[in-house]
N, C-alpha and C positions, 0 to 999 in steps of 0.2 A: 504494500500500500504506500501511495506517494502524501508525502504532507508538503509537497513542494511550492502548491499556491494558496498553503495555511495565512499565509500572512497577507495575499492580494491585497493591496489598494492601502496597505498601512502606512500611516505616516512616519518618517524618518523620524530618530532620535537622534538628539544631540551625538552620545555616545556612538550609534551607527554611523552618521555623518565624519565624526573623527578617525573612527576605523577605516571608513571608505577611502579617506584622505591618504591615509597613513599607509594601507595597501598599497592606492596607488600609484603613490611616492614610492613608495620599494618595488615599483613595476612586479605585483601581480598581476599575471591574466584574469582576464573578465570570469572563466568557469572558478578559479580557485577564491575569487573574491564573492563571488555571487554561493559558492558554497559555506566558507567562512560567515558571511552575514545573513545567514540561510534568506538568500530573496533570488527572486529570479534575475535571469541574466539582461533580460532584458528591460527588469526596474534598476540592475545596476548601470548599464548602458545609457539607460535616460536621465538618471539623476548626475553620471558623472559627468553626459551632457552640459546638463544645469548648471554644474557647479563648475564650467568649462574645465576638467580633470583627464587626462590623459591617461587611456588608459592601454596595457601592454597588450602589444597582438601576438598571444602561443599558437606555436604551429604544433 
């Protein structure tokens, strides 16, 4: 059983917003961060978006 879009549509925390930062700044890939902050890949795509945040492309 997936609990993968347990969290759909929630809003960011302070503390998830610093994790995201801090990821990636240490260039984590999108999968290793988006499992780290258990959210999907593509909520972490659009917020680091947002927060114009670069993020590492794993091949």
């Amino acid at each position: 059983m997936s609990d993968k879009f347990e969290r759909h549509k929630q809003p960011w925390t302070p503390d998830e917003l610093q994790a995201l930062h801090r990821l990636a700044a240490k260039g984590m890939g999108l999968k290793a961060i988006a499992k780290a902050l258990t959210r999907s890949e593509e909520s972490i795509k659009a917020r680091a978006k947002q927060d114009k945040l670069k993020i590492a492309k794993k091949r």
